[in-house]
Backbone as CSV, one residue per row, in Angstrom:
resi,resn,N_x,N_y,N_z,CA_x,CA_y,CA_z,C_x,C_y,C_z
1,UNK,86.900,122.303,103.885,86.014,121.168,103.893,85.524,120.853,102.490
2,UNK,85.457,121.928,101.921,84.449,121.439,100.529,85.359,121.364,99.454
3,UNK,86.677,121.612,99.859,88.103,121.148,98.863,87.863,119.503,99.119
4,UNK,87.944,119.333,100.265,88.428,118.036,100.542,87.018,116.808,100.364
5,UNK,85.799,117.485,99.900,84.557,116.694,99.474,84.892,116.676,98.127
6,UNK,85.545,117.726,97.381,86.003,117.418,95.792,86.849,116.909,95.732
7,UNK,87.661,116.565,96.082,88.989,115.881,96.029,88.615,114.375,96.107
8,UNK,87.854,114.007,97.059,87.049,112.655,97.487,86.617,112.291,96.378
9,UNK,85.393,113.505,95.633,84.298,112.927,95.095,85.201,112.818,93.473
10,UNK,86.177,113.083,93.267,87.188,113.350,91.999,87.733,112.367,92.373
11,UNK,88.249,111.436,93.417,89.325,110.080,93.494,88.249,109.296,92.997
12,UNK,86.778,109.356,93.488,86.051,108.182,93.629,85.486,107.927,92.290
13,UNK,85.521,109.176,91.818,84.991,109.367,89.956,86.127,108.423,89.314
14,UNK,87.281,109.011,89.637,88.411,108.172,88.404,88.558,106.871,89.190
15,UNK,88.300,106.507,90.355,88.681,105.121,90.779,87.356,103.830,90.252
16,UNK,86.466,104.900,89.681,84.970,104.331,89.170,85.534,104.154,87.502
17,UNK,86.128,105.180,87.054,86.468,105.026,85.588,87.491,103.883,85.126
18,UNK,88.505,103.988,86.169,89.404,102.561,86.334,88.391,101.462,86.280
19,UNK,87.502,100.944,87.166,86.922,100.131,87.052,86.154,99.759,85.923
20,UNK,85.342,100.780,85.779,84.892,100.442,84.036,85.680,100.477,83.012
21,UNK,87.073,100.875,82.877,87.887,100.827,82.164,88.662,99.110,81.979
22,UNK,89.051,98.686,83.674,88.936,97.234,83.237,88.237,96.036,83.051
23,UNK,86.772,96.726,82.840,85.575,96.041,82.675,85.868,95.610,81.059
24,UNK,85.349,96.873,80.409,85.929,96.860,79.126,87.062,95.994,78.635
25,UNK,87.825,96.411,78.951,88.954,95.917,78.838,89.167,93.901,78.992
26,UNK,88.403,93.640,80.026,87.919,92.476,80.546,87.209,91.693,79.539
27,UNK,86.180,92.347,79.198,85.448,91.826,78.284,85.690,91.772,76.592
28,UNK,86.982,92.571,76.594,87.672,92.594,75.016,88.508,91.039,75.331
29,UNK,89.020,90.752,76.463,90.152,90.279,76.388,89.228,88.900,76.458
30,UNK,87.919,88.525,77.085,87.006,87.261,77.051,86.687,86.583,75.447
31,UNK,86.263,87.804,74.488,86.579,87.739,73.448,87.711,87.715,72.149
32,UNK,88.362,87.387,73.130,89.365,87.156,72.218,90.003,88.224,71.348
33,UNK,89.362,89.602,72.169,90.344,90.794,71.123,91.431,91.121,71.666
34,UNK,92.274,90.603,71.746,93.674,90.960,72.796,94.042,92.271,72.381
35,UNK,93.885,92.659,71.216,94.950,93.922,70.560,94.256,95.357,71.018
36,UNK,92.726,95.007,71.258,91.903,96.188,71.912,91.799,95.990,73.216
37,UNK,92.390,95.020,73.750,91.989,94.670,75.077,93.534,95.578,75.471
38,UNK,94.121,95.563,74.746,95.540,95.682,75.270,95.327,97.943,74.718
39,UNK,95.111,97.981,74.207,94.747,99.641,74.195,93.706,99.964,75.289
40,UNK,92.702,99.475,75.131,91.908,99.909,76.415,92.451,100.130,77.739
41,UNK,93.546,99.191,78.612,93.918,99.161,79.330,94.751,99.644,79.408
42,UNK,96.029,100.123,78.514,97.670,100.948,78.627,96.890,102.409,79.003
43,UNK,95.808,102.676,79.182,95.692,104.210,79.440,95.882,104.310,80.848
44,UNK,95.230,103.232,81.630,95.070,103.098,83.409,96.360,102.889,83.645
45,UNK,96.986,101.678,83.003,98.052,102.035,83.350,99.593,102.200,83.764
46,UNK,99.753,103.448,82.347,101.229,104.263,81.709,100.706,106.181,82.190
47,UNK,101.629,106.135,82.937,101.603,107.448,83.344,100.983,108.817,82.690
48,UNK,100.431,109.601,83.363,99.888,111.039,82.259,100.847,112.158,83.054
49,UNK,101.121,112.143,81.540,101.696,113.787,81.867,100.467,114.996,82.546
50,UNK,99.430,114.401,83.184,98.906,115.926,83.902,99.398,115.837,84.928
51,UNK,99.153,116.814,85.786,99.637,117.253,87.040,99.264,116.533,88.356
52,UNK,97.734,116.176,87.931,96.850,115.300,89.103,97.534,114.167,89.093
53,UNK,98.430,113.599,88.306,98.776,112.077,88.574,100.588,112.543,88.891
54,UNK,100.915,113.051,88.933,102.262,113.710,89.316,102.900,113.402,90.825
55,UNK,102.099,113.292,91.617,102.520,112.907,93.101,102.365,114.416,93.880
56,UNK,101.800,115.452,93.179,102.082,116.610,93.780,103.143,117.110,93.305
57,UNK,104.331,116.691,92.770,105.390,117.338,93.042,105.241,118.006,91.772
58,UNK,105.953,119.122,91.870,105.870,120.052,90.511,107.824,119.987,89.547
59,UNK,108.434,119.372,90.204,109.942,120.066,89.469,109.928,118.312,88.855
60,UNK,110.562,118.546,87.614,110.204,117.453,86.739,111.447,116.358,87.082
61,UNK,112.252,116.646,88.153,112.893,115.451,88.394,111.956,114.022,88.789
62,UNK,110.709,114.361,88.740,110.014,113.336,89.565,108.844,112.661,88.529
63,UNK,108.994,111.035,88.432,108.217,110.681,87.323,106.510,110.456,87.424
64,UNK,105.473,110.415,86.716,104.511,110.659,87.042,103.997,109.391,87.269
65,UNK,103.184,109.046,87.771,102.160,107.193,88.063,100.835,107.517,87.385
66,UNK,101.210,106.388,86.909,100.043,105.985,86.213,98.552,106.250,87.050
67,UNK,97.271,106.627,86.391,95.851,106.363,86.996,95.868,105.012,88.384
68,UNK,95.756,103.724,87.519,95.659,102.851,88.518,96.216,102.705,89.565
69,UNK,97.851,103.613,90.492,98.414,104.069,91.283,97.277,104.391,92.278
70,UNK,96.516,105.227,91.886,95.734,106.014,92.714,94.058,105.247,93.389
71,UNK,94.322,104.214,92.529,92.932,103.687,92.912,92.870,102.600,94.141
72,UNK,91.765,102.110,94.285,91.561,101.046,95.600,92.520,100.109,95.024
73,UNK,92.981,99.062,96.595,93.886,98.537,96.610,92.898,97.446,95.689
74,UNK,92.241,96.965,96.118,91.313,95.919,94.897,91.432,95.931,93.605
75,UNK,91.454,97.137,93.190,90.961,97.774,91.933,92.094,97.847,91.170
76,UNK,93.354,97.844,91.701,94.767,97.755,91.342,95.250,96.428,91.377
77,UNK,94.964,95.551,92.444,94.998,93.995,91.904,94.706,93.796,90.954
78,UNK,93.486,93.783,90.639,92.536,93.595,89.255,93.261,94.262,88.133
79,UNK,93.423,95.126,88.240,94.055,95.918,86.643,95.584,95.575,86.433
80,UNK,96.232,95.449,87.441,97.755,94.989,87.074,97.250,92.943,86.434
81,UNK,96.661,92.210,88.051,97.059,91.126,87.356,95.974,90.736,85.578
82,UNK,95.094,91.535,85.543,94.524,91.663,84.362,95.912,92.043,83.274
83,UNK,96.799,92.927,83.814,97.250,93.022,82.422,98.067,92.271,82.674
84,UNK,98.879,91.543,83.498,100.145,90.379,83.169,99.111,89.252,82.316
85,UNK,97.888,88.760,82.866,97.524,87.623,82.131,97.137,88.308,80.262
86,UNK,96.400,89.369,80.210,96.854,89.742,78.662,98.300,89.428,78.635
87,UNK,98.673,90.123,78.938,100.531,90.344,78.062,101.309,88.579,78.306
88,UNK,100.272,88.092,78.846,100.657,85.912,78.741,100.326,85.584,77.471
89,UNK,99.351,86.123,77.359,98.272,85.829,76.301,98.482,86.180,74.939
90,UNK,99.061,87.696,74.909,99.766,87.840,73.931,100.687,87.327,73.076
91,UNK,101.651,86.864,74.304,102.789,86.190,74.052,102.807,84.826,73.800
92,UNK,101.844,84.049,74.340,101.285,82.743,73.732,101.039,82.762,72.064
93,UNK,100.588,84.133,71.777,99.926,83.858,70.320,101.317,83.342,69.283
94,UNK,101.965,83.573,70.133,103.415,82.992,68.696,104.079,84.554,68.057
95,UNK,104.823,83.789,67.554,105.591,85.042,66.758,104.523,85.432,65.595
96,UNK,104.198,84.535,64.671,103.297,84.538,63.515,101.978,85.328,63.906
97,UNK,101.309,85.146,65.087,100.235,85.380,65.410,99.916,86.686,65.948
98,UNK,101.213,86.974,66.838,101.218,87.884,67.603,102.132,89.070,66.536
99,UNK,102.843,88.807,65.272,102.670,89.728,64.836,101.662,89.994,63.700
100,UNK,100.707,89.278,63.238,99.521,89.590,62.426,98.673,89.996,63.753
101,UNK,98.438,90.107,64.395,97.641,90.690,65.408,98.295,92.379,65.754
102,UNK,99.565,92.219,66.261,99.945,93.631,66.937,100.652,94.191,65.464
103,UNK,101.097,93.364,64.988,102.423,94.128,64.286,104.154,93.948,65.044
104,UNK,104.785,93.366,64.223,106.088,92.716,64.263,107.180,93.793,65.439
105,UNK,106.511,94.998,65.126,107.577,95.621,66.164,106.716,96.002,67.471
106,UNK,106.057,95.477,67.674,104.390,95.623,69.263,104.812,94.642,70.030
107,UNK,104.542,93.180,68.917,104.475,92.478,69.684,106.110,92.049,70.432
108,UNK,107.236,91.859,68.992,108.399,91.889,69.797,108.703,92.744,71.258
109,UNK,108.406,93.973,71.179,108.429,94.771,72.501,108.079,94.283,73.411
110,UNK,106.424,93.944,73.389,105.954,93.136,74.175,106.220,91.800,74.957
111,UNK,106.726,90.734,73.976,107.288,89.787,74.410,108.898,89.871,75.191
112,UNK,109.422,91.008,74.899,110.708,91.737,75.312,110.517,91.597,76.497
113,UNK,109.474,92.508,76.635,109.000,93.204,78.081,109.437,91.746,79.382
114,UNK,107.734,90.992,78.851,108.000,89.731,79.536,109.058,88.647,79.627
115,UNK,110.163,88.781,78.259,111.045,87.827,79.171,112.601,88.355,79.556
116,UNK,112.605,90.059,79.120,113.592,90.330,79.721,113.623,90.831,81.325
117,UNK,112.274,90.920,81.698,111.788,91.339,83.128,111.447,92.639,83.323
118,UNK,111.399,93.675,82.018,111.125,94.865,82.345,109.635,95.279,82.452
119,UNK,108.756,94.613,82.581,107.275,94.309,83.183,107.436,95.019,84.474
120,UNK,108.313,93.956,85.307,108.125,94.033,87.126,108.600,95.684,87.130
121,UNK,109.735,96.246,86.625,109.958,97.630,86.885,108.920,98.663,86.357
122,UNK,107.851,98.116,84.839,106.965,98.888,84.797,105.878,98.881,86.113
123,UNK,105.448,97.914,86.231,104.684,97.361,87.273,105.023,98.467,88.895
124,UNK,106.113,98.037,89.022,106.869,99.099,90.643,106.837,101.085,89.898
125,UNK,107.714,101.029,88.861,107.774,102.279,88.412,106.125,103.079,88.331
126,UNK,105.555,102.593,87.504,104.151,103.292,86.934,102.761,102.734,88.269
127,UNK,103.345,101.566,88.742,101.570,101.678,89.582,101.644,101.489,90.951
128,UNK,103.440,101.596,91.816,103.486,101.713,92.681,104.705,102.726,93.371
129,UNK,105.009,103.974,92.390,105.900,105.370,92.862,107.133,104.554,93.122
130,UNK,107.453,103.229,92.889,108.977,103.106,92.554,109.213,102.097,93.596
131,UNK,108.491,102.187,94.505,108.407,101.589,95.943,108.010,100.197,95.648
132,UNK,108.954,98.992,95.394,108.733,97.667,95.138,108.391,96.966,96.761
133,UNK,108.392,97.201,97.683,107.792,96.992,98.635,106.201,97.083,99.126
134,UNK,106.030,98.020,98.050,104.463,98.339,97.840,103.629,97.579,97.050
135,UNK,104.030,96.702,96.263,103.769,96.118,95.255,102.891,94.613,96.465
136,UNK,101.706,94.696,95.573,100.667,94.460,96.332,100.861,92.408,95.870
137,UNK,101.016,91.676,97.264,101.558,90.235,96.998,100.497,89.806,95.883
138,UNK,99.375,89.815,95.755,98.787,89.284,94.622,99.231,89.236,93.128
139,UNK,99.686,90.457,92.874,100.330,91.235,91.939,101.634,90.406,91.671
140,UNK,102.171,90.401,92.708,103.843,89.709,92.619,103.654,87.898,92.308
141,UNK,102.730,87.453,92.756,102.348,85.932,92.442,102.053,86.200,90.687
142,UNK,101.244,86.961,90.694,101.256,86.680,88.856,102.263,87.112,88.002
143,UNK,103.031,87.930,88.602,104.572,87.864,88.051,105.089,86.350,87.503
């Protein structure tokens, strides 16, 4: 019983830190800091090598999910379509802009990302265990 009150009270902690994480993050990106708006947020979410975000599984054939994976289904709307509209936003700034802002080899990646389509596989890979069926319709409209 009192495993399973820590386990609770440990989802509800990091599903609270997600949230203030895309608060932050929210409010960099209102101001117009895209380049901190865009660090604040790659931590929620690009996978951690710890164990808690692993799926359980221990043999390393198996890739890890990101934080925001784990959080309320709300809370994962919010942080994915938060970061497609940054990474719009980014990519709006121009070549000129967006590399005096990120730096010439960031932002190219970045803009990569979005128009070669490898977004949607980060998106399925890192915040929904691979399972593109899972991928929450809100999420897929801002695709």
């Amino acid at each position: 019983m009192l495993a399973s009150s820590t386990g609770s009270l440990s989802s509800r902690h990091q599903s609270s830190q997600i949230a203030k994480t895309y608060r932050q993050a929210a409010q960099l990106f209102l101001t117009r800091r895209l380049p901190e708006a865009l660090s604040t947020i790659e931590p929620v979410i690009t996978p951690s090598s710890s164990p808690e975000h692993s799926n359980g599984l221990e043999n390393g054939d198996h890739p890890t999910i990101a934080p925001v994976a784990t959080a309320s289904r709300n809370t994962r709307i919010k942080v994915w379509s938060f970061y497609l509209t940054l990474l719009n936003s980014i990519i709006e700034l121009g070549l000129e802009d967006g590399k005096h802002s990120f730096g010439s080899t960031k932002w190219r990646a970045l803009a990569a990302k979005a128009r070669e389509g490898t977004v949607w596989e980060d998106v399925v890979r890192d915040g929904y265990s691979g399972r593109e069926g899972d991928v929450d319709a809100e999420v897929v409209s801002n695709l």
